[in-house]
C-alpha positions in Angstrom: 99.1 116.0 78.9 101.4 114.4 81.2 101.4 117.2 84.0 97.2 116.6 83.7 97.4 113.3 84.4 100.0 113.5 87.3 97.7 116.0 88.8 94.4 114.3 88.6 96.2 111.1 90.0 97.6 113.2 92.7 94.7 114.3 93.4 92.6 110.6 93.5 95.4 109.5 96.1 95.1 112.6 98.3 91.6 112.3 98.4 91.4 108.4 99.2 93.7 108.8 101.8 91.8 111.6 103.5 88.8 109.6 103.0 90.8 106.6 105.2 90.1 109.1 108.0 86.2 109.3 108.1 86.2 105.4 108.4 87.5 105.4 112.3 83.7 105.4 113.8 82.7 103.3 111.3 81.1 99.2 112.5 83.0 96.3 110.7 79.6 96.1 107.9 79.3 99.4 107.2 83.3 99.9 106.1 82.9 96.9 104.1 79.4 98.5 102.7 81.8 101.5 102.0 84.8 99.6 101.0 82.5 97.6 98.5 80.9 100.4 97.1 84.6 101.9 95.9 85.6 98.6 94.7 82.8 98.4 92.4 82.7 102.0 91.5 86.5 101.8 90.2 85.5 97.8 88.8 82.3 99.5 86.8 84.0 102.7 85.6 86.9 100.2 84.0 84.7 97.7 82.4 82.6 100.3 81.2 85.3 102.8 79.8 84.1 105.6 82.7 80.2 106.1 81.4 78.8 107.2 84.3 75.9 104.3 84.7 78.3 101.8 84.6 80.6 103.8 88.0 77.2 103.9 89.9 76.3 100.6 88.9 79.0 98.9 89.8 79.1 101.1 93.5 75.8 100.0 94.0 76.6 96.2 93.8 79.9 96.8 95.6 78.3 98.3 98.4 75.1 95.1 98.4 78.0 92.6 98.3 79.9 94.2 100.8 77.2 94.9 103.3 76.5 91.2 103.1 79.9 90.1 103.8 79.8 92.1 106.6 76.6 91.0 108.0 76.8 89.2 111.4 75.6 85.1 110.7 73.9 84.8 114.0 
């Protein structure tokens, strides 16, 4: 059980950090929209113990909350 879980966290860091990459051409709102939406993905799958509606839940109002933090106040 051990060698799973090393793998499948292996795995979640290999694929954040090559995810790091796609954010270069990205404008300051739309990497917090993207930040946000992880945030509250990882945030809703752990209050929710991992059902699925909580993860997409909580994506969707990371991503609202960080598209509006990155909104320009013009």
């Amino acid at each position: 059980m051990k060698t799973i879980n090393k793998l499948v966290a292996s795995t979640l860091v290999a694929a954040g950090l090559l995810s790091l990459g796609g954010c270069a051409g990205m404008s300051t709102r739309d990497r917090n929209t993207a930040i946000g939406a992880g945030a509250g993905a990882v945030g809703g799958a752990v209050l929710t113990g991992g059902s699925t509606l909580g993860t997409v839940g909580g994506a969707a109002v990371g991503g609202l909350i960080g598209n509006e933090v990155g909104r320009d106040r013009r």
